[in-house]
N, CA, C and O of each residue as an XYZ file, in Angstrom:
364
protein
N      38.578     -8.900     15.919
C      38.194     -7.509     15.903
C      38.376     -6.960     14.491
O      39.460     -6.859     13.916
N      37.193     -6.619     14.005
C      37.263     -5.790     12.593
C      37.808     -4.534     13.059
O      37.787     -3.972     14.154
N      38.465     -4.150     11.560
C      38.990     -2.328     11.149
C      37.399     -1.625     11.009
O      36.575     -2.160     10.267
N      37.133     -0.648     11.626
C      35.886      0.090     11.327
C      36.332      1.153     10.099
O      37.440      1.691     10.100
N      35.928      1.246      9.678
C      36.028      2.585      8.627
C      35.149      3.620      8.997
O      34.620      3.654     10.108
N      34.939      4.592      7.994
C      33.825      6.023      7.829
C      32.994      4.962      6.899
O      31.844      4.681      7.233
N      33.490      4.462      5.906
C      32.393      3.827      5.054
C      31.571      2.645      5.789
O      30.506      2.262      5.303
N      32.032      2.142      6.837
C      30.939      1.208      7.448
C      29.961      1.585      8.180
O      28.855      1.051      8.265
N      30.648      3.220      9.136
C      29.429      3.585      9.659
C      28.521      4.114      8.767
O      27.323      3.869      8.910
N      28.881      4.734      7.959
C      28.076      5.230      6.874
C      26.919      4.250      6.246
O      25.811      4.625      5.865
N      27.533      2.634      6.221
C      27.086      2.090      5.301
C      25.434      1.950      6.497
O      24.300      2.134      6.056
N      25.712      1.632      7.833
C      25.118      1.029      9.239
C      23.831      2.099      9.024
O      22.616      1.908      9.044
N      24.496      3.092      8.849
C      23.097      4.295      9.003
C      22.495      4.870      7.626
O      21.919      5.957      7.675
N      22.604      4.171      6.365
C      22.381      3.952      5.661
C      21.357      2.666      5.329
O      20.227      2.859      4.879
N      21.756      1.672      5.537
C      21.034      0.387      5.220
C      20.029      0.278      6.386
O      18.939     -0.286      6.293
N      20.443      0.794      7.337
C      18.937      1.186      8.684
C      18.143      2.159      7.875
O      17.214      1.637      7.260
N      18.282      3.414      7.733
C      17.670      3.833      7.365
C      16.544      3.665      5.957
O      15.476      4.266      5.841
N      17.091      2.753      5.050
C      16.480      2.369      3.417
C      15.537      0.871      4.131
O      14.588      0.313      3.580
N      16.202      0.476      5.567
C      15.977     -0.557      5.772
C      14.298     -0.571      5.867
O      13.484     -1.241      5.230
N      14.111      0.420      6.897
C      13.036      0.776      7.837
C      11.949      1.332      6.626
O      10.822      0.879      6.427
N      12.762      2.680      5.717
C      11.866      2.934      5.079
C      11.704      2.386      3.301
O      10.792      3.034      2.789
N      12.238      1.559      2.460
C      12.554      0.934      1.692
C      11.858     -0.791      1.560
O      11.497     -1.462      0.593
N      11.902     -1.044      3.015
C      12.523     -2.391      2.983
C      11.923     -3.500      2.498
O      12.484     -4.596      2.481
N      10.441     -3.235      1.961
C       9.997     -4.285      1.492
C      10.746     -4.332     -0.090
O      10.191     -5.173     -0.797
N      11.602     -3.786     -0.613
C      12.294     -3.891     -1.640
C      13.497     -4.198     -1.815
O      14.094     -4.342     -2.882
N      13.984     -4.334     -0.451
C      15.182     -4.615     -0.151
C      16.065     -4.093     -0.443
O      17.148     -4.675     -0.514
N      15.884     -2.518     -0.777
C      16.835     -1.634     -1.017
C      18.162     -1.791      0.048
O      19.305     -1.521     -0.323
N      17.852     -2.255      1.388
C      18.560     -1.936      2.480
C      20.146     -3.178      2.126
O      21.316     -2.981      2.456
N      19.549     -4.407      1.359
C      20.591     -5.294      1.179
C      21.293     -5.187      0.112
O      22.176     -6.035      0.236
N      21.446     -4.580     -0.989
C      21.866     -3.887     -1.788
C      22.866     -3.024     -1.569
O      23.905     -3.110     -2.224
N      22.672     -2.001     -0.543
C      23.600     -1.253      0.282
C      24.922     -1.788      0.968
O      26.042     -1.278      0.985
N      24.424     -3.067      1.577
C      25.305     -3.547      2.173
C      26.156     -4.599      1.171
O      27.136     -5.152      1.670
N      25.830     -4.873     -0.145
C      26.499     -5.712     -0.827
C      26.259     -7.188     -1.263
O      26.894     -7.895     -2.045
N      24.948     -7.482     -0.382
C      24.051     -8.306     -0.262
C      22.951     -8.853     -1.758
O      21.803     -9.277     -1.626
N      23.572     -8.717     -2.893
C      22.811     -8.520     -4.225
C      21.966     -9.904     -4.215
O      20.884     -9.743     -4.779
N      22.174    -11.285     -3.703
C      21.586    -11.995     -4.065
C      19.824    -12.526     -2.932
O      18.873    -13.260     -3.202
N      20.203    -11.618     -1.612
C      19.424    -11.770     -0.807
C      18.220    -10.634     -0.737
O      17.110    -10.767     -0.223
N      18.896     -9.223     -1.557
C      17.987     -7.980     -2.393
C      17.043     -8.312     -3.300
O      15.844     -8.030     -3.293
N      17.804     -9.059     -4.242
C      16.736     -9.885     -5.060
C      15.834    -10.665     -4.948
O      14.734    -10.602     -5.498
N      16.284    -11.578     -4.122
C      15.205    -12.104     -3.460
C      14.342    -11.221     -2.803
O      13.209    -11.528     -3.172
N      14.296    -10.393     -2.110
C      12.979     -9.360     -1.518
C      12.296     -8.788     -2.371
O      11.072     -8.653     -2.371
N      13.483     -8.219     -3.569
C      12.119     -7.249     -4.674
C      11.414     -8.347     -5.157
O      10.184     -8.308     -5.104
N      12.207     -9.709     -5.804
C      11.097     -9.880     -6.500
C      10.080    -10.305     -6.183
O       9.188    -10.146     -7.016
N       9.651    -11.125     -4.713
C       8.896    -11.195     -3.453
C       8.308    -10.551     -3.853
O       7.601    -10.948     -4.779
N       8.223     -9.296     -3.467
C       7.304     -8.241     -2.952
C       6.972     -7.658     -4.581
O       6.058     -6.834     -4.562
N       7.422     -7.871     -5.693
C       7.140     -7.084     -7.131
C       6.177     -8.035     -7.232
O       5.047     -7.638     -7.518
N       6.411     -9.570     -7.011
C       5.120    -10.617     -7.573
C       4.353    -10.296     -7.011
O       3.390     -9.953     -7.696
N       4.147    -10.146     -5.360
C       3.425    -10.219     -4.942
C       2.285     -9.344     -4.654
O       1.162     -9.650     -4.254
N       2.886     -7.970     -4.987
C       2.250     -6.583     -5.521
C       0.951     -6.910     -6.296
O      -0.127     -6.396     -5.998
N       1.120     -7.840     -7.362
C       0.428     -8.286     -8.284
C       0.025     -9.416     -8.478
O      -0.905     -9.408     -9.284
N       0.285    -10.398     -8.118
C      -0.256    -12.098     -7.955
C      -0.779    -12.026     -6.614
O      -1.639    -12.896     -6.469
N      -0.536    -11.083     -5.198
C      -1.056    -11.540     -4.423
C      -1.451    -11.108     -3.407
O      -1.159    -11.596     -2.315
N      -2.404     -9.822     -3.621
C      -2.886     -8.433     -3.366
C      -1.922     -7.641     -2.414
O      -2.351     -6.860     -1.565
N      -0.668     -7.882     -2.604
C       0.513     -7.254     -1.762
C       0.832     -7.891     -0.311
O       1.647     -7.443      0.495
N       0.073     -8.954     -0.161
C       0.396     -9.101      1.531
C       1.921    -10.016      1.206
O       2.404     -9.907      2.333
N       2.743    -10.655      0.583
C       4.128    -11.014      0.380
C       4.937     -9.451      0.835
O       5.721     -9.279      1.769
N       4.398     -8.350     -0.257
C       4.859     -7.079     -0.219
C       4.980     -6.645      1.710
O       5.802     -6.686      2.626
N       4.053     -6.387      1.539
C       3.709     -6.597      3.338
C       4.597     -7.084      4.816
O       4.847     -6.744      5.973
N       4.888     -8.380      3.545
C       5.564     -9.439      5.078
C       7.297     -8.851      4.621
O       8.277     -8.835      5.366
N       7.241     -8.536      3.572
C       8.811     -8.014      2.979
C       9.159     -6.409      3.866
O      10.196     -5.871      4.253
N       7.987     -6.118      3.906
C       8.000     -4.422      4.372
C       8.784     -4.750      6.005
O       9.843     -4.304      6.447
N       7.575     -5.900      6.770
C       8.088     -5.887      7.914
C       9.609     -6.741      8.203
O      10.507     -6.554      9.025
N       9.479     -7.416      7.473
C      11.303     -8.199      7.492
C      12.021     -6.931      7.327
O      12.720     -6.768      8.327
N      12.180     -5.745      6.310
C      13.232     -5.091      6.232
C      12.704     -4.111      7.437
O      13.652     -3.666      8.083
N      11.599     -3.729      7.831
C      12.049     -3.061      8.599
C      12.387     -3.083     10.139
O      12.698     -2.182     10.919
N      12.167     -4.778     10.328
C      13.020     -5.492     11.678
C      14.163     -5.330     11.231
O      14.853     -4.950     12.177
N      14.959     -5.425     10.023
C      16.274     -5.789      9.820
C      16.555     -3.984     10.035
O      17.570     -3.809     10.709
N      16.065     -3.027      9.726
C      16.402     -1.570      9.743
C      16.788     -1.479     10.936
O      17.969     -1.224     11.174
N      15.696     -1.706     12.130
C      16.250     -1.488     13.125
C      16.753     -2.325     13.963
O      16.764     -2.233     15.191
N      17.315     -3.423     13.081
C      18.280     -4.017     13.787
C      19.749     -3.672     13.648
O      20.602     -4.117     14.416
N      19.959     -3.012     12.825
C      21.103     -2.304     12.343
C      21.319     -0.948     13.087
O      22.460     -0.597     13.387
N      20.417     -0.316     13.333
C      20.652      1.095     13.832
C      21.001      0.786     15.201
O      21.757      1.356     15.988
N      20.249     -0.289     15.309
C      20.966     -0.625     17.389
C      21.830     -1.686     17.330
O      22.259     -2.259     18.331
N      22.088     -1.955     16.264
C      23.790     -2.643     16.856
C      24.531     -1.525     16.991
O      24.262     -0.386     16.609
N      25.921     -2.111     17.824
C      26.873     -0.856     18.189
C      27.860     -1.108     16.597
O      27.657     -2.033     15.810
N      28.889     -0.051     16.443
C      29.462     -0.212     15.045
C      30.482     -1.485     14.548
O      30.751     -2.050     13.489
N      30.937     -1.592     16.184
C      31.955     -2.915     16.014
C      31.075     -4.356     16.011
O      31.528     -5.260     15.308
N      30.083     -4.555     16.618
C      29.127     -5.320     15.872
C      28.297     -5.836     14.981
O      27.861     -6.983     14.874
N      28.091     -4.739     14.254
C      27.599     -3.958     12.769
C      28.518     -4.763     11.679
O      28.061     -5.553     10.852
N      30.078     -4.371     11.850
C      30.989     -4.660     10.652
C      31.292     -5.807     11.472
O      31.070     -6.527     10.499
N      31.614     -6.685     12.425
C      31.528     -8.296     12.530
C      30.465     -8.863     12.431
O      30.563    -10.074     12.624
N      29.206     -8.410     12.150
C      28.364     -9.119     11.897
C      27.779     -9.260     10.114
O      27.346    -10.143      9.374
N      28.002     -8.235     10.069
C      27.491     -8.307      8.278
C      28.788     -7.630      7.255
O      28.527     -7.142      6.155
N      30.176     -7.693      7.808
C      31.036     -7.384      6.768
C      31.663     -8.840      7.035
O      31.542     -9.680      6.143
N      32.435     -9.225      8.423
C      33.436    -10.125      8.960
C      32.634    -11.545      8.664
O      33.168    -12.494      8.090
N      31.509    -11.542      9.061
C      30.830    -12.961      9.098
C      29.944    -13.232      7.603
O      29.863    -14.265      6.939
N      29.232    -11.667      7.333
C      28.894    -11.903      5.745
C      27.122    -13.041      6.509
O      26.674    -13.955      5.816
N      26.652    -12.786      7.502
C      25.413    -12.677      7.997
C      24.214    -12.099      7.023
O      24.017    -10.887      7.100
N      23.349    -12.904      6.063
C      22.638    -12.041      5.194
C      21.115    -11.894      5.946
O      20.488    -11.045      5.313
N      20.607    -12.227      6.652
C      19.183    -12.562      7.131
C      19.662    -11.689      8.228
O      20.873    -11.487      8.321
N      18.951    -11.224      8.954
C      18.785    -11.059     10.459
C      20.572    -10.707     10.909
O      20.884    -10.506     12.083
């Protein structure tokens, strides 16, 4: 059983929210601390903006924004064992 904080729920309805509307940039993994799996999405979706008439951009949009609302409907103690305790970067 994880410690919940204010900063985790915060972080939960935060990274849902950038998730859903952000997410082909991966703003949403960034939030959560996630820097090397963020990067991987922008630069996805920055090449692909431009090498590849955006549909990479596209498939990035809909990954973050399955991952958005996969976050907003976990409950909070699932939330922080799943992506603080276990460190879960995908899905």
């Amino acid at each position: 059983m994880a410690n919940i904080t204010p900063s985790h729920a915060t972080k939960q309805l935060l990274s849902g929210y950038t998730g859903i509307i952000f997410g082909g940039f991966g703003i949403h993994k960034f939030v959560l601390g996630y820097s090397p799996e963020g990067s991987i999405m922008m630069i996805v979706s920055v090449l692909g903006i431009f090498f590849a008439y955006g549909i990479p951009f596209l498939i990035m949009q809909l990954v973050g924004l399955i991952e958005g609302m996969v976050y907003l409907n976990k409950s909070h103690e699932d939330f922080v064992d799943t992506y603080f305790v276990k460190r879960q970067g995908w899905f």
